[in-house]
C-alpha atoms as one frame of an Amber mdcrd trajectory, in Angstrom:
protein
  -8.802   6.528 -23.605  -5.473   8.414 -22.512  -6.880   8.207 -18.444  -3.748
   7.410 -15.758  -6.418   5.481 -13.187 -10.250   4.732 -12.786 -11.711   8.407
 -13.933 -13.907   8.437 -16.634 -13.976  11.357 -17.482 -10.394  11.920 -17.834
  -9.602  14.893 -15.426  -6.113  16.454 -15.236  -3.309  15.092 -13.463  -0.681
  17.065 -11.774   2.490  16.103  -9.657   4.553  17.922  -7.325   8.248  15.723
  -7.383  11.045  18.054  -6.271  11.284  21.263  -8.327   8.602  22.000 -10.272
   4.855  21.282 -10.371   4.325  19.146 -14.180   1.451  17.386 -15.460   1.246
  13.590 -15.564   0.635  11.566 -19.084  -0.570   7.709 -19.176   3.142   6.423
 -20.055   4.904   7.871 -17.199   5.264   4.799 -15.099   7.422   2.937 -18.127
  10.331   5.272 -16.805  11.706   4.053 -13.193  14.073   6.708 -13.177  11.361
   9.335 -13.172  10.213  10.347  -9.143   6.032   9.654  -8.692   4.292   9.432
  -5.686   0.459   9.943  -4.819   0.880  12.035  -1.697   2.044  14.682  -4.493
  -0.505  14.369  -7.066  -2.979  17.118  -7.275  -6.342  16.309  -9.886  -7.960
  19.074 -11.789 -11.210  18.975 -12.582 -14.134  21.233 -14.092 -11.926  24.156
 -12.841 -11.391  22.463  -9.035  -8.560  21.035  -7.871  -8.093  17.775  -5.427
  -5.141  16.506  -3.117  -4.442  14.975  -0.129  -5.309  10.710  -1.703  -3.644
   9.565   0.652  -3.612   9.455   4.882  -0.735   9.889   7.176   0.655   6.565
   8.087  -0.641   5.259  11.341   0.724   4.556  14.799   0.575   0.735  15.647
   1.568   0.772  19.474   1.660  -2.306  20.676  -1.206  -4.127  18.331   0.226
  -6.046  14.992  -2.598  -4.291  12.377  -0.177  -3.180   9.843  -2.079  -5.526
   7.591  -5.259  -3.657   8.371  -3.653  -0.312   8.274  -1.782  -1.130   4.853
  -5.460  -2.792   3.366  -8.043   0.087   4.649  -5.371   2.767   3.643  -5.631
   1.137  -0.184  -9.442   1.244  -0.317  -9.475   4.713   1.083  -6.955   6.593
  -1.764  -8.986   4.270  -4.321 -12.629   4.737  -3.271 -11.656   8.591  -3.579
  -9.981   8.523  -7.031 -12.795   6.650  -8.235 -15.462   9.018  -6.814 -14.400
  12.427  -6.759 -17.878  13.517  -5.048 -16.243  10.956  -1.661 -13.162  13.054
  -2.034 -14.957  15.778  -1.449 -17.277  14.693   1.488 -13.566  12.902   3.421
 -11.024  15.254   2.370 -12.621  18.844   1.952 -14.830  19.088   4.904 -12.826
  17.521   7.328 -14.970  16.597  10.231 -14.307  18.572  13.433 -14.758  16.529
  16.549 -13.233  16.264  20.314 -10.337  14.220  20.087  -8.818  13.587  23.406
  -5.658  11.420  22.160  -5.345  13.646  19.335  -1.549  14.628  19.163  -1.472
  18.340  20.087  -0.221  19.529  17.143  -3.239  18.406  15.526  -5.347  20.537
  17.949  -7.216  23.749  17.480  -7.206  26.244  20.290 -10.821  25.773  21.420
  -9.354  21.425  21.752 -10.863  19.963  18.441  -9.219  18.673  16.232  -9.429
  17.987  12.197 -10.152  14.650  11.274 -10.156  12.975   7.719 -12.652  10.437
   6.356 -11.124   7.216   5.951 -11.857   3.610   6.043 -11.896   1.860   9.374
  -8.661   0.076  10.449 -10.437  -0.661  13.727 -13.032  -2.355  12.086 -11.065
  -4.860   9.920  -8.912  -5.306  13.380 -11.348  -6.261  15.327 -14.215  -7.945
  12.894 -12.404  -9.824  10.368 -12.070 -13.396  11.695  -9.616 -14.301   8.629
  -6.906 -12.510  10.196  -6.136 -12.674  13.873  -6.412  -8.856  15.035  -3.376
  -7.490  16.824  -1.203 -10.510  16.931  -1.509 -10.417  13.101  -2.210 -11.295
   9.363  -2.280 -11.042   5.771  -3.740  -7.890   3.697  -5.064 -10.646   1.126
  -7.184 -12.009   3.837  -8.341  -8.225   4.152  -9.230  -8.025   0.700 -10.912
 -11.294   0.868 -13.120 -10.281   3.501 -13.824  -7.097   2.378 -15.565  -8.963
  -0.838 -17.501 -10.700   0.813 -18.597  -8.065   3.863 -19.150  -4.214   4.165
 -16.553  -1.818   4.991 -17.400   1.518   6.624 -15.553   4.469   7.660 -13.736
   5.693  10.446 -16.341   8.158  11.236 -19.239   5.254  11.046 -17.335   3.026
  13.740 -16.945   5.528  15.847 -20.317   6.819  16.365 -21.136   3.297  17.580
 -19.242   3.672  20.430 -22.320   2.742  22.902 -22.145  -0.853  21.541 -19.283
  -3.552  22.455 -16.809  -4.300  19.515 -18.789  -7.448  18.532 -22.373  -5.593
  18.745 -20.391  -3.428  16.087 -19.555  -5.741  14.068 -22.766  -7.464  14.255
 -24.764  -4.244  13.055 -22.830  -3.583  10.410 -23.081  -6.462   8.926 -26.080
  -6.713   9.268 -26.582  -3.121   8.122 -28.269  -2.157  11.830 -25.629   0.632
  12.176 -28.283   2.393   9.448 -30.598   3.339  12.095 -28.208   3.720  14.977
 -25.896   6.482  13.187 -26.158   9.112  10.883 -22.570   8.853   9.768 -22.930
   5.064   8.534 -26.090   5.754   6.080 -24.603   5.308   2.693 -21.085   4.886
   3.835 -20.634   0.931   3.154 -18.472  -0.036   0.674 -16.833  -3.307  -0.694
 -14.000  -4.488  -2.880 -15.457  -5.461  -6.074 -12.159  -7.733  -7.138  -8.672
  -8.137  -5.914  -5.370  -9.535  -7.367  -1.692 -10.333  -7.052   0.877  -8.602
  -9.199   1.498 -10.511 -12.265  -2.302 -12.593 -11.229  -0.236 -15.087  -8.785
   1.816 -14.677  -5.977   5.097 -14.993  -6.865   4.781 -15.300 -10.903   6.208
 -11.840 -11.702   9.206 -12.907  -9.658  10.182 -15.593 -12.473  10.131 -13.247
 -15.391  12.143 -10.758 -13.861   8.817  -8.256 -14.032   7.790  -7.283 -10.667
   9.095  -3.657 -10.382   7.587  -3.072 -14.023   4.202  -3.964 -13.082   4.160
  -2.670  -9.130   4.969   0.733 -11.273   2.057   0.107 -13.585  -0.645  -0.998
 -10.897   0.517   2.007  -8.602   0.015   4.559 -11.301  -3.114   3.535 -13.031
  -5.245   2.053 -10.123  -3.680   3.746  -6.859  -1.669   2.632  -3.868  -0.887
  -1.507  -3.375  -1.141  -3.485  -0.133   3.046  -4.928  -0.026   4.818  -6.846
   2.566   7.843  -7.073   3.486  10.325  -9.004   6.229  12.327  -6.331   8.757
  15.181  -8.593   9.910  18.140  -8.292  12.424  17.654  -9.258  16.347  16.052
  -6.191  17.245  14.485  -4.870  14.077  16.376  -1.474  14.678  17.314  -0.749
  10.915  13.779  -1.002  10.079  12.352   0.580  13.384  14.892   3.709  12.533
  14.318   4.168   9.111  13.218   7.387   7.641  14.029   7.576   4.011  16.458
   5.961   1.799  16.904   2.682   0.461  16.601  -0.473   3.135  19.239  -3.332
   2.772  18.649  -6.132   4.888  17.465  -8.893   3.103  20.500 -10.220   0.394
  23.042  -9.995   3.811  20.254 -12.132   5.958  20.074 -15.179   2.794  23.477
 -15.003   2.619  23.914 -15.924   6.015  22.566 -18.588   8.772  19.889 -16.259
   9.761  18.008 -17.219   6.210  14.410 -16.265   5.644  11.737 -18.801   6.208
  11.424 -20.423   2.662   8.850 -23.057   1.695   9.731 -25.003  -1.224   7.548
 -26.159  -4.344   7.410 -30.572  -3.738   9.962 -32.085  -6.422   8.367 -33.716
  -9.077   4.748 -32.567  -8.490   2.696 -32.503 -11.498   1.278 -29.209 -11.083
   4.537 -27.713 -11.405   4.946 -29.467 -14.436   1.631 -27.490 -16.081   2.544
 -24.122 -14.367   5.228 -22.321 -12.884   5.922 -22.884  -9.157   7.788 -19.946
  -6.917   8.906 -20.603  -3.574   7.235 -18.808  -0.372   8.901 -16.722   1.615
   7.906 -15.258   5.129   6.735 -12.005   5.133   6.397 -10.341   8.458   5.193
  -6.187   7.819   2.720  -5.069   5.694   2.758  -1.494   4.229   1.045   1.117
   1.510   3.538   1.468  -1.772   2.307   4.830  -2.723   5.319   5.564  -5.751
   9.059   5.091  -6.524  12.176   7.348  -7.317  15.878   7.124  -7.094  17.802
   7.869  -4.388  20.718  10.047  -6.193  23.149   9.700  -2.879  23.474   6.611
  -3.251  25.857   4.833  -5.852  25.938   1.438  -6.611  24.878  -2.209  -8.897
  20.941  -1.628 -10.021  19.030  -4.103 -12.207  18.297  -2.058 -15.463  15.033
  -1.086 -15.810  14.187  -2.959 -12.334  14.024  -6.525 -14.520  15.480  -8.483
 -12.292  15.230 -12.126 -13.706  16.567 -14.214 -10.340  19.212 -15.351 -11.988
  21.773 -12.498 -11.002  22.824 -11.106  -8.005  23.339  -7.192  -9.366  23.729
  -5.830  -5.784  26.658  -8.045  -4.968  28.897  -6.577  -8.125  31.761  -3.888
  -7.700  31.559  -1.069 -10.347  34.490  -2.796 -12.270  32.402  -6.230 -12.526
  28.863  -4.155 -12.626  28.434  -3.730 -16.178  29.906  -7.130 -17.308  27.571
  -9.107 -14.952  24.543 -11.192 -16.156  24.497 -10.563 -19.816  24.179  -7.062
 -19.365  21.421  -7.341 -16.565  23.275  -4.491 -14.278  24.154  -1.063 -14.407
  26.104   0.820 -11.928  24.992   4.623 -11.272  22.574   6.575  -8.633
């Protein structure tokens, strides 16, 4: 079966890079160089066509959910490529409600506002005791709660808005929320099975495969939970950025200001049978939604993204580039 994700039935996939609108085939995600990203991809189906997978990313404030946001974002683009007929109900007949902290520009004139369908960041904020709300936690932890307990949409925990966050909680787990609300009745969902890349954390790391396979997961099954560490004493590189490629971390390790690292014990026996990484602290969690090249800007890449941890490609000059780790590096845009 030739399919790029979960469809069955093996609908048509189109993408919109810049230029040209092309269709997608199941080996595009080999090629790093080429641009893909699933807020462009438009699905053809039975003569109808789909868009819009994915939701605009979220504003925080002041609470630490990006692991929510980054987790319930996942489920939402891959509940919908799964089941086109939930695409459908979220995406094409967006709900119209009163929204007074709507931003204005999402405002009609008569003060609604056009809301999509999505899964509830509010909920896994505020019900998932594995995580620790606003002051943080891990989208794993997410994923492991959502096996184990119903998720419901946006839509559903807001219509319980007469009850107190834990009555919420309470009735949709135990599947009360049925009676109280229209908009919950067959809108629980659950993750079915979750993984790291390369089946452990930090295993893809030591064969110099992590790129490869982010590329593969993201194409064929849909947007990954990632995390990453903004560093510097006011996180304003990170805070600022708007497109572009982000160096912080190789200066930080370099430096006194190293990332929290948590070594493998020497000698232990299960590092003899198996391959041990080392943990690093992780402090953001975000959606990866694709990949591309950033033309403008010239300098040492690993080839092909393989980057075995043995070589330090960004550190190279284009006259030590090419001769660097065996042929690991290439210099270019």
């Amino acid at each position: 079966m030739n399919c790029i994700n979960v469809h069955v039935n093996c609908p048509d996939f189109f993408h919109f890079p810049p230029g040209k609108r092309h269709a997608l085939s199941a080996d595009d995600w080999q090629d790093g160089s080429k641009y893909f990203d699933w807020r462009k991809v438009v699905v053809t189906e039975n003569g109808e066509e789909a868009k819009d997978f994915t939701i605009p990313a979220m504003q925080q404030g002041n609470c630490g959910n990006c692991y929510a946001a980054a987790a319930s974002n996942m489920y939402t683009t891959r509940i919908m490529l799964k089941y086109p007929e939930l695409h459908r109900q979220w995406r094409d007949r967006l709900h119209h409600q009163k929204m007074v902290d709507a931003p204005s520009s999402s405002k009609t004139s008569d003060g609604t506002a056009t809301a999509p369908v999505f899964i509830s960041v509010d909920q896994q904020t505020a019900c998932n005791p594995l995580n620790q709300g606003c002051e943080g936690g891990y989208p794993v932890l997410s994923h492991v709660w959502a096996s184990q307990q119903d998720l419901v949409t946006n839509k559903c925990w807001q219509s319980l808005s007469a009850m107190s966050t834990g009555e919420k909680c309470a009735a949709i787990r135990r599947h009360e929320d049925y009676s109280n609300s229209e908009e919950c009745r067959d809108q629980h969902f659950r993750v079915l099975q979750f993984r790291y890349i390369g089946s452990v954390l930090g295993r893809c790391a030591h064969y110099g495969m992590c790129e490869k396979l982010i590329r593969e997961e993201v194409f064929h099954g849909g947007p990954i939970t990632t995390a990453m560490e903004p560093r510097g004493n006011d996180y304003s590189n990170f805070q600022y950025y708007r497109g572009g490629i982000l160096h912080e971390v190789p200066a930080i390790e370099a430096g006194e200001d190293e990332l929290v690292k948590i070594y493998p014990k020497k000698g232990s026996v299960a590092c003899k049978r198996t391959t041990c990484y080392t943990f690093r602290k992780l402090d953001h969690a975000l959606l990866t939604v694709g990949w591309g090249t950033d033309k403008e800007e010239i300098g040492c890449y690993y080839k092909e993204g393989l980057n075995d941890g043995k070589h330090r490609c960004e550190d190279q000059t284009q006259d030590t580039c090419e001769l660097h780790g065996a042929g690991k590096c290439a210099w270019g845009g």
